[in-house]
N, CA, C and O atoms as a GROMACS GRO file, in nm:
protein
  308
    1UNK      N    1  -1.670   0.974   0.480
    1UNK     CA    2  -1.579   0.866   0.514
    1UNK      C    3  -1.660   0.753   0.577
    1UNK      O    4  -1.716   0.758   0.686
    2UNK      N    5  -1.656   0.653   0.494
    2UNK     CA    6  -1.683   0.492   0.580
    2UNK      C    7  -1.626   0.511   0.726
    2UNK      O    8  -1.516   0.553   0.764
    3UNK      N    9  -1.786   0.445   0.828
    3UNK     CA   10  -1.685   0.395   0.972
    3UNK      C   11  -1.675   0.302   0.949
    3UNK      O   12  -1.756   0.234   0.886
    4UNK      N   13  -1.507   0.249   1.020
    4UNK     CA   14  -1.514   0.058   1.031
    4UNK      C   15  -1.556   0.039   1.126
    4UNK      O   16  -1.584   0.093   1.233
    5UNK      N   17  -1.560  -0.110   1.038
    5UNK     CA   18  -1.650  -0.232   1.149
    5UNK      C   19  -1.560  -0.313   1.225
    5UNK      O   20  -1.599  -0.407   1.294
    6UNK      N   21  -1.428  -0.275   1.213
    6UNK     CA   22  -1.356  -0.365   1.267
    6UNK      C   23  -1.227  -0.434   1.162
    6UNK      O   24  -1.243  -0.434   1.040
    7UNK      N   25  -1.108  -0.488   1.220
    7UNK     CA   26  -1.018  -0.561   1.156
    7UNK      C   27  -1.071  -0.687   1.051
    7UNK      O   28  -1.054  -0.805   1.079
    8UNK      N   29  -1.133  -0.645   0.936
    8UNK     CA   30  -1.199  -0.756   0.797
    8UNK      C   31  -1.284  -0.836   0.881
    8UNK      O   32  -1.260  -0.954   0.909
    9UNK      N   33  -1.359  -0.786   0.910
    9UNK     CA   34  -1.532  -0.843   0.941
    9UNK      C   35  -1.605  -0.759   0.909
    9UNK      O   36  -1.637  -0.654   0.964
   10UNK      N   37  -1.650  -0.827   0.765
   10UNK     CA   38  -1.756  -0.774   0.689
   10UNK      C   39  -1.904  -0.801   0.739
   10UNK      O   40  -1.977  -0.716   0.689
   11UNK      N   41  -1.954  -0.862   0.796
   11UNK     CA   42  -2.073  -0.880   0.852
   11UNK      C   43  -2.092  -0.922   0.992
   11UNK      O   44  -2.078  -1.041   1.019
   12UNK      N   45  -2.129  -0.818   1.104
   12UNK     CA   46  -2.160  -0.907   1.255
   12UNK      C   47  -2.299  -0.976   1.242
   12UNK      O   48  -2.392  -0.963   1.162
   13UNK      N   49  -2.276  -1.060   1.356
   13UNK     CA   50  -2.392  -1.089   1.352
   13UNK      C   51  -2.495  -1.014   1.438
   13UNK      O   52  -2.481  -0.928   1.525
   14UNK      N   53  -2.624  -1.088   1.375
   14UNK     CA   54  -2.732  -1.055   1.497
   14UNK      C   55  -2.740  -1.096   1.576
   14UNK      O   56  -2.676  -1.200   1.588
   15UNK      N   57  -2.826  -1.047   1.699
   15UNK     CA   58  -2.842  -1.130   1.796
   15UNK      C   59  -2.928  -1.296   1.786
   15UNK      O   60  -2.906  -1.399   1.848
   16UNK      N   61  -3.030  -1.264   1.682
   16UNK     CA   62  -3.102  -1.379   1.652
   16UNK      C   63  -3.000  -1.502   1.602
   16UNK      O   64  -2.995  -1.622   1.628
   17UNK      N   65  -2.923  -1.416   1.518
   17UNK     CA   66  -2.853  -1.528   1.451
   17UNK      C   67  -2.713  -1.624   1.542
   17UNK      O   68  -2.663  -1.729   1.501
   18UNK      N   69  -2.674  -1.543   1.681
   18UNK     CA   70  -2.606  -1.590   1.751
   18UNK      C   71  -2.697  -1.674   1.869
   18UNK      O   72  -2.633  -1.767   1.919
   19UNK      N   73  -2.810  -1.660   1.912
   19UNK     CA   74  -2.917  -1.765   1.961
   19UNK      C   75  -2.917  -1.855   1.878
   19UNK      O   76  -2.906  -1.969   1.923
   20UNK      N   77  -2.928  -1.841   1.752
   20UNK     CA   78  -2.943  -1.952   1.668
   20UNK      C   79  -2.806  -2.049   1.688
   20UNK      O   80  -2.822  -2.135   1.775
   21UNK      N   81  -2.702  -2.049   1.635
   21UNK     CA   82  -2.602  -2.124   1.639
   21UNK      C   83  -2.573  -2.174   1.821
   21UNK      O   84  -2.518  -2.280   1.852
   22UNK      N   85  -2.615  -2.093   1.900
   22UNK     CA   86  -2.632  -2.101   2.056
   22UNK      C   87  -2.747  -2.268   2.077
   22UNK      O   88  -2.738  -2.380   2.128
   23UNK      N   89  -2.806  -2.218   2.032
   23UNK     CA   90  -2.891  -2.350   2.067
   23UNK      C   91  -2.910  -2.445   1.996
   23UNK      O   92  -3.000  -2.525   2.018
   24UNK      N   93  -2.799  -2.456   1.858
   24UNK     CA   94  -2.803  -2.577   1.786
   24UNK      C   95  -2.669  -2.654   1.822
   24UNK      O   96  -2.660  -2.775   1.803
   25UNK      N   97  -2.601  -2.603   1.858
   25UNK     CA   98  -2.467  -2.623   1.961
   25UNK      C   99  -2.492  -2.707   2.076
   25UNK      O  100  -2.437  -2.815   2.094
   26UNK      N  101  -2.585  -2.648   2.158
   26UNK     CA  102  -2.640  -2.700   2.272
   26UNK      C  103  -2.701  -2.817   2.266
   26UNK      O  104  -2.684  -2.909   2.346
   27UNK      N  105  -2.799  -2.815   2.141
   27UNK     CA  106  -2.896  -2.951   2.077
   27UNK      C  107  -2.795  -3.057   2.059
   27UNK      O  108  -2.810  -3.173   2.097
   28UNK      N  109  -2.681  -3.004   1.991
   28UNK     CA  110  -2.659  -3.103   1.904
   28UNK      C  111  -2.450  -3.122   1.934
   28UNK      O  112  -2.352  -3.138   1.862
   29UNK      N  113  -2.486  -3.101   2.125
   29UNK     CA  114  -2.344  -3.096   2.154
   29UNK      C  115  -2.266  -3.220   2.114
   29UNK      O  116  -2.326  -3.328   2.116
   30UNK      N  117  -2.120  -3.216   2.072
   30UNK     CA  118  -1.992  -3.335   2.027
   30UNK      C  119  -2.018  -3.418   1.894
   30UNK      O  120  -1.948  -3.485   1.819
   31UNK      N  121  -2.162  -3.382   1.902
   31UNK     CA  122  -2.189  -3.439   1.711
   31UNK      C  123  -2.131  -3.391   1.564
   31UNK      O  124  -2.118  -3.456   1.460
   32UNK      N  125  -2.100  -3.256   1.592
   32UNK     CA  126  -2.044  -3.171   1.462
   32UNK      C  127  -1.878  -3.103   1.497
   32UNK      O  128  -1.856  -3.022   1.587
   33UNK      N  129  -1.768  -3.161   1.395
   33UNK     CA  130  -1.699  -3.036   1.422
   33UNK      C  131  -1.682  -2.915   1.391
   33UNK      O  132  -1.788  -2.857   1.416
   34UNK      N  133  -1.592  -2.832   1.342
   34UNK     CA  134  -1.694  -2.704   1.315
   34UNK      C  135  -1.741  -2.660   1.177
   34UNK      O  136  -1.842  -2.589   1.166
   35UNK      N  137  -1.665  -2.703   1.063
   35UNK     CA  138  -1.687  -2.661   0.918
   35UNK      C  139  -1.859  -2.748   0.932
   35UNK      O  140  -1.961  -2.682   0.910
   36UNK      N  141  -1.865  -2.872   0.966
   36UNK     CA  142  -1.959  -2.957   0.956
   36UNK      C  143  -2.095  -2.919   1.071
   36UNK      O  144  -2.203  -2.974   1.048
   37UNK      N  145  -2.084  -2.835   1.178
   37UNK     CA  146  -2.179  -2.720   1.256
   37UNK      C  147  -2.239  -2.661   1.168
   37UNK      O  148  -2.358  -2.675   1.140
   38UNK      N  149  -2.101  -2.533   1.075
   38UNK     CA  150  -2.194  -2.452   0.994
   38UNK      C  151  -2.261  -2.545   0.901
   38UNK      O  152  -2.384  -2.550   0.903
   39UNK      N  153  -2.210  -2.602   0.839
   39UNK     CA  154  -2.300  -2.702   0.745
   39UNK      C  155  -2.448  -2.753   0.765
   39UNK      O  156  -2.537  -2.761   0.680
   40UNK      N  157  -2.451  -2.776   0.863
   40UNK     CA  158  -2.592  -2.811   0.965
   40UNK      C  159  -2.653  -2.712   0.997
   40UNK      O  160  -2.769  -2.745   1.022
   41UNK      N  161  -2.637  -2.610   1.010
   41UNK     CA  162  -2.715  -2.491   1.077
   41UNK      C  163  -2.858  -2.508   1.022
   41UNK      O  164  -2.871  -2.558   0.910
   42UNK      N  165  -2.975  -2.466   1.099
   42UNK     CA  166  -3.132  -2.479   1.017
   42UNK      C  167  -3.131  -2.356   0.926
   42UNK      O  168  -3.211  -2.361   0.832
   43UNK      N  169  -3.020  -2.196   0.940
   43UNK     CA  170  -3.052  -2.137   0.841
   43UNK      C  171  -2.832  -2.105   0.814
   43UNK      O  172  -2.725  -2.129   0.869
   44UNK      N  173  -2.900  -2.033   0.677
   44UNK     CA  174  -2.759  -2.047   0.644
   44UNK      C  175  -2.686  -1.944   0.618
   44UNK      O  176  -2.731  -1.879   0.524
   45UNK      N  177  -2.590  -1.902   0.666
   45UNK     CA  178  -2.473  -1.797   0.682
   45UNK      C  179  -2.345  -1.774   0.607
   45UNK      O  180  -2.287  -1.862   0.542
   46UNK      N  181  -2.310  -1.667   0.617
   46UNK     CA  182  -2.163  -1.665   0.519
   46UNK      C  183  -2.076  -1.718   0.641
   46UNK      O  184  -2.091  -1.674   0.755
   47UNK      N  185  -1.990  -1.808   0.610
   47UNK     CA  186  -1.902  -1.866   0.688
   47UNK      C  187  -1.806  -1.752   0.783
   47UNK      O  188  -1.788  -1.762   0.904
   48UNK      N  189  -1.770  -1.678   0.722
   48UNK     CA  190  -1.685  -1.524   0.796
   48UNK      C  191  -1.811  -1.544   0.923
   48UNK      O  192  -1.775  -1.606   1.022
   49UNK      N  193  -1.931  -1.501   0.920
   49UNK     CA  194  -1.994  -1.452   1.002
   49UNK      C  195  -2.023  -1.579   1.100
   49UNK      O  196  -2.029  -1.564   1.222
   50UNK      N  197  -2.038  -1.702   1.038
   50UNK     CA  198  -2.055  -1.819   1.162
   50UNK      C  199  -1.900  -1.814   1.216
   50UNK      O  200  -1.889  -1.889   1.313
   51UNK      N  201  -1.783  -1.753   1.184
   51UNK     CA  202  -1.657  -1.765   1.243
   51UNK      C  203  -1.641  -1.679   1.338
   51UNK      O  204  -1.565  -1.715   1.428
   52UNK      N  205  -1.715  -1.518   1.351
   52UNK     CA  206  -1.744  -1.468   1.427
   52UNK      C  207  -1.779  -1.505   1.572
   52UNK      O  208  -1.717  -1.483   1.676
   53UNK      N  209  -1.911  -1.577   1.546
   53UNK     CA  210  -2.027  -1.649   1.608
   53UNK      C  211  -1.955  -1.743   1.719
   53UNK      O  212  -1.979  -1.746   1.840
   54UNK      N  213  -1.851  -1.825   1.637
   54UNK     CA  214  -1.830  -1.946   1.719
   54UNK      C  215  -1.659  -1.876   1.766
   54UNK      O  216  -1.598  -1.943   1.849
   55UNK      N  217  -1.606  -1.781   1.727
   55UNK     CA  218  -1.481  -1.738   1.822
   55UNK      C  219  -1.585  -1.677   1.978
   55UNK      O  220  -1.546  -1.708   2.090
   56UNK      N  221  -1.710  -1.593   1.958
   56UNK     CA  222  -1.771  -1.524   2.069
   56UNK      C  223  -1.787  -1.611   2.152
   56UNK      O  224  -1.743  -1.573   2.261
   57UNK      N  225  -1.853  -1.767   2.156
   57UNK     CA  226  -1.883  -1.861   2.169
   57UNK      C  227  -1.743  -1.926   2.229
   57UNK      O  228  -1.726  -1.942   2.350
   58UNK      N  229  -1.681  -1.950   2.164
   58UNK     CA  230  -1.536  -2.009   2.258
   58UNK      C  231  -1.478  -1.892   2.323
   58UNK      O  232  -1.435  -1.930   2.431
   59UNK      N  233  -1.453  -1.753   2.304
   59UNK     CA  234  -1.401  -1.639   2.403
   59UNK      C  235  -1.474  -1.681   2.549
   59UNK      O  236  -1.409  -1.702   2.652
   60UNK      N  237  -1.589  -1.687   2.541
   60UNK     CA  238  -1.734  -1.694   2.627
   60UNK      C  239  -1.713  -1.846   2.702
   60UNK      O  240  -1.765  -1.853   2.814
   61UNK      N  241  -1.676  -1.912   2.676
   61UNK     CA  242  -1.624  -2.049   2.745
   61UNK      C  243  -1.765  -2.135   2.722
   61UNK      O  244  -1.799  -2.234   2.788
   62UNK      N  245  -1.829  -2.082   2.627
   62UNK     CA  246  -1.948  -2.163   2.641
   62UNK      C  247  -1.941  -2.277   2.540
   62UNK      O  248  -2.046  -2.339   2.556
   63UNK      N  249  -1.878  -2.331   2.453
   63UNK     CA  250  -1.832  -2.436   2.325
   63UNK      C  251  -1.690  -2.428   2.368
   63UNK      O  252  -1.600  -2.347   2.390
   64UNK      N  253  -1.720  -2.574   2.368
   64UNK     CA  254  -1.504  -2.635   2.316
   64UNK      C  255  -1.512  -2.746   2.233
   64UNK      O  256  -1.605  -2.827   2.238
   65UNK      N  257  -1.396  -2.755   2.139
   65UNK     CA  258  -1.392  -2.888   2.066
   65UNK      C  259  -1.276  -2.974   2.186
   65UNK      O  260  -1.189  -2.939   2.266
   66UNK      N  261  -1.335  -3.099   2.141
   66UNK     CA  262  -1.340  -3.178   2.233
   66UNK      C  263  -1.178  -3.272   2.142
   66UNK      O  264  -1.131  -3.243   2.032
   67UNK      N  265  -1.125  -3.388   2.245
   67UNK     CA  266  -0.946  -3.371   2.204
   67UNK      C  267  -1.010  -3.430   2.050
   67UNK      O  268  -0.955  -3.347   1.978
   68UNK      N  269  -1.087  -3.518   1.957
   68UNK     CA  270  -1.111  -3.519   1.817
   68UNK      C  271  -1.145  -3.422   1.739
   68UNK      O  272  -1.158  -3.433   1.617
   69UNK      N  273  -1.163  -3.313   1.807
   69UNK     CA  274  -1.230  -3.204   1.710
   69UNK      C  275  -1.369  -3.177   1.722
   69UNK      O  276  -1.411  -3.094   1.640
   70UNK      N  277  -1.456  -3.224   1.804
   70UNK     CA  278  -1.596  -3.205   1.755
   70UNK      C  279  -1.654  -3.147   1.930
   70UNK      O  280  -1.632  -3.177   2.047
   71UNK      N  281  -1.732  -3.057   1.858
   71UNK     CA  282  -1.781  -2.908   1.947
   71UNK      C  283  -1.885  -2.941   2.018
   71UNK      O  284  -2.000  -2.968   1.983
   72UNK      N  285  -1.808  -2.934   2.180
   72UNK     CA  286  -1.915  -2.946   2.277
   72UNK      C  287  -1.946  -2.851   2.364
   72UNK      O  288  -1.865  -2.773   2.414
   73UNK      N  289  -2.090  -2.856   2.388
   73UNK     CA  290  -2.135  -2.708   2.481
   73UNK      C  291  -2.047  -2.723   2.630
   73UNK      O  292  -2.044  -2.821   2.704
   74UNK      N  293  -2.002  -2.636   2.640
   74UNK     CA  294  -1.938  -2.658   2.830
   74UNK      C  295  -2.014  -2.565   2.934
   74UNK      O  296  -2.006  -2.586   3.055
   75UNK      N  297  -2.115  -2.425   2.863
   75UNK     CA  298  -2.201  -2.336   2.940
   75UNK      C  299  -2.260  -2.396   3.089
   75UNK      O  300  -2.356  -2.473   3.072
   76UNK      N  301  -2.242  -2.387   3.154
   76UNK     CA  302  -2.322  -2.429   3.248
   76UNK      C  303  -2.389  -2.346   3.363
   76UNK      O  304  -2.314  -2.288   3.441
   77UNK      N  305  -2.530  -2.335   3.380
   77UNK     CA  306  -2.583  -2.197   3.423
   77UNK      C  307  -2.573  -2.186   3.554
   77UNK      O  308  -2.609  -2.083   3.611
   0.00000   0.00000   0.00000
């Protein structure tokens, strides 16, 4: 018997790959909204899995879209 991975999330991510979207977020805070984030990414992902990425990311209070739509870091250490 298959274990699940969860309610239709076919791929988690890695940790690398959630640093990654972590610090292009950060780079490149209120410039992208989010279809147009993943679009930009330096490497490239199945969208399911950058949706992952960026719900952990807003659960985490660390990204909000801002009142137009476009995603700013709010992390503050």
């Amino acid at each position: 018997m298959a274990k699940s991975r969860g309610p239709g999330i076919l791929h988690y991510p890695r940790l690398d790959t959630i640093m990654m979207v972590e610090n292009f977020v950060w780079m490149n805070s209120g410039k992208f909204k989010k279809r147009a984030l993943w679009e930009s990414l330096p490497k490239q992902m199945m969208y399911q899995t950058y949706c992952v990425v960026f719900d952990y990311l807003q659960n985490s209070k660390k990204i909000k879209p801002d009142r137009d739509g476009f995603i700013v870091w709010t992390f503050k250490d």
